[in-house]
C-alpha positions in Angstrom: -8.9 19.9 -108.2 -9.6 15.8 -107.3 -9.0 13.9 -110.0 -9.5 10.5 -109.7 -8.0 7.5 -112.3 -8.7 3.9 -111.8 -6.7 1.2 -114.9 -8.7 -1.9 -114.6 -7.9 -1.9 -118.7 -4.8 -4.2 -118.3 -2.6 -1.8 -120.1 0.1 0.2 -118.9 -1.2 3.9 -119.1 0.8 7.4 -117.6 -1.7 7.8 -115.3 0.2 10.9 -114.0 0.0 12.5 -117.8 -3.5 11.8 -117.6 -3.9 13.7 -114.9 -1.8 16.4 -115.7 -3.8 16.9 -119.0 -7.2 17.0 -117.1 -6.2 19.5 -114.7 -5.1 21.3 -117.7 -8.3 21.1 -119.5 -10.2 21.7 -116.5 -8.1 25.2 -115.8 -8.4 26.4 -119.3 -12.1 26.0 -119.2 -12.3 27.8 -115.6 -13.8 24.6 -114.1 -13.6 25.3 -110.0 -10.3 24.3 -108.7 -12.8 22.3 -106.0 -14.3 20.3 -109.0 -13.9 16.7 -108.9 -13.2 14.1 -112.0 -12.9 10.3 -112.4 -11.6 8.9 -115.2 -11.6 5.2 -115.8 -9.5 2.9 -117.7 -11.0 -0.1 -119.1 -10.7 -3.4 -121.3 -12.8 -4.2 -124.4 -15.1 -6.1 -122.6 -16.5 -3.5 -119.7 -16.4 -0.9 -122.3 -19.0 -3.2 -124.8 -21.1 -3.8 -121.9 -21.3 0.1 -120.8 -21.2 0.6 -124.3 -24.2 -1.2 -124.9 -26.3 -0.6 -121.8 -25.6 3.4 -122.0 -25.8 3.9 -125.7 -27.4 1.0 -127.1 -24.3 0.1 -129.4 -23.2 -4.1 -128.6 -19.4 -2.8 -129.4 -16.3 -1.3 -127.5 -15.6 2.6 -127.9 -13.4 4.7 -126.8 -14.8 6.8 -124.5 -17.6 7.9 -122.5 -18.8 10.8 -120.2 -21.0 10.1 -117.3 -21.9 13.6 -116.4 -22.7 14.4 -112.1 -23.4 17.6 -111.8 -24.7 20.9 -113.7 -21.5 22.1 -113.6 -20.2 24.0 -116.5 -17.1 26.2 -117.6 -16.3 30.2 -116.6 -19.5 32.1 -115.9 -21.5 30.0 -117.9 -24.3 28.2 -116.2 -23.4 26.3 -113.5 -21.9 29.9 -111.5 -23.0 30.9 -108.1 -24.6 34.3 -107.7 -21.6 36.2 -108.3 -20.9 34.5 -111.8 -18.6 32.9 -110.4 -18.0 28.6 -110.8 -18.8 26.1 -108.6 -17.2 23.2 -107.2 -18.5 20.0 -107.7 -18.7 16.7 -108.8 -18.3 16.9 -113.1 -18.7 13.1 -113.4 -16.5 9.8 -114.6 -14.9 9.8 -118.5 -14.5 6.1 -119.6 -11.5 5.2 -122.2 -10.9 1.9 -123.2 -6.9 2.0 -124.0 -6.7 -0.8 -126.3 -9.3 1.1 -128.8 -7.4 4.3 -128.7 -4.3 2.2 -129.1 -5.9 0.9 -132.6 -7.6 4.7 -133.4 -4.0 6.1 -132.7 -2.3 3.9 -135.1 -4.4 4.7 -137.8 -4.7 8.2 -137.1 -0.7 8.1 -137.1 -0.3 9.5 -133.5 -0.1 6.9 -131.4 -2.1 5.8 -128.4 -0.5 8.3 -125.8 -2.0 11.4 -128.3 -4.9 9.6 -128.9 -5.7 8.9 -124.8 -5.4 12.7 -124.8 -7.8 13.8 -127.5 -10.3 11.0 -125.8 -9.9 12.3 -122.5 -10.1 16.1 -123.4 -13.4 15.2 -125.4 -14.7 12.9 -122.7 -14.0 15.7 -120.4 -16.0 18.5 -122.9 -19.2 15.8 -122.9 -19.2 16.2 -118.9 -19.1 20.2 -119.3 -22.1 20.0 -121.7 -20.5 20.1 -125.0 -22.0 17.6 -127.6 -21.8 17.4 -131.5 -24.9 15.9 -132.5 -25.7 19.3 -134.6 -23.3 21.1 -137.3 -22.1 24.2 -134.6 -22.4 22.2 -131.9 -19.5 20.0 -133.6 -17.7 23.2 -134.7 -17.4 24.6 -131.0 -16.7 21.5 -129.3 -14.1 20.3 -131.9 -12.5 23.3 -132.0 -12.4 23.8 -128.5 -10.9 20.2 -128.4 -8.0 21.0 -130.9 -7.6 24.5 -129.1 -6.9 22.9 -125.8 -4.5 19.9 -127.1 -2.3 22.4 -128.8 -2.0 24.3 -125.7 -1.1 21.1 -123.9 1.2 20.0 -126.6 2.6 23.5 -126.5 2.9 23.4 -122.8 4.8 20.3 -123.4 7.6 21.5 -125.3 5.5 20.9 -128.8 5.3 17.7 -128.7 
């Protein structure tokens, strides 16, 4: 699995962690072991500009999915002919650090915890996950808070 991270945020970050938890995502959710992931740190400014030509909003956020390919997890769509996943490019998650740093505090997890629940949604949006609609926000949340327990878990429960 390539996973790609590029800070341009100006904020110290464990890039290694964030990689660790990607690949961990990406495994529980069967995503091809060939698949490929960029995730991008940014300031408050880049993310208000993507922010506001992607999604129309003139304000940072704290993350968003850019989604490649058609890929998606298991034997879900996305499978070759065998049902089985493909490799391929999934796409680049945006966080802007110094929003999760301020979401974090007030959530009373901090901004490490907090980089990991954005990532792991950011990651979901490029696998075709959404919560616009009620059970749409029930599976992907809950797949969410599945994952980061495992991870937590994994990590000694954290």
């Amino acid at each position: 699995m390539s996973i790609e991270v590029l800070n341009e945020s100006g904020v110290k970050v464990d890039e290694n962690a964030l990689v660790d938890l990607a690949r961990h995502v990406l495994d529980g959710l069967r995503v091809h072991p060939l698949a490929e992931l960029s995730l991008l740190l940014v300031d408050e400014p880049a993310m208000t500009e993507l922010n506001a030509k992607w999604m129309g909003e003139s304000k940072p956020t704290d993350v968003l999915a850019f989604p490649m390919d058609e890929l998606r997890p298991g034997h879900q769509a996305g499978g070759d002919d065998d049902g089985e996943p493909e490799a391929g490019l999934l796409g680049d998650v945006v966080l802007c650090p110094a929003v999760a740093e301020r979401q974090g505090a007030t959530a009373g997890h901090g901004t490490e915890a907090e980089l990991e629940l954005l990532c792991t949604h950011g990651i979901l949006h490029l696998l075709g996950y959404d919560h616009a609609e009620p059970e749409e926000h029930k599976e992907m949340f809950g797949l969410q808070a599945e994952l980061l327990t495992s991870w937590n878990d994994r990590l000694g429960g954290r």
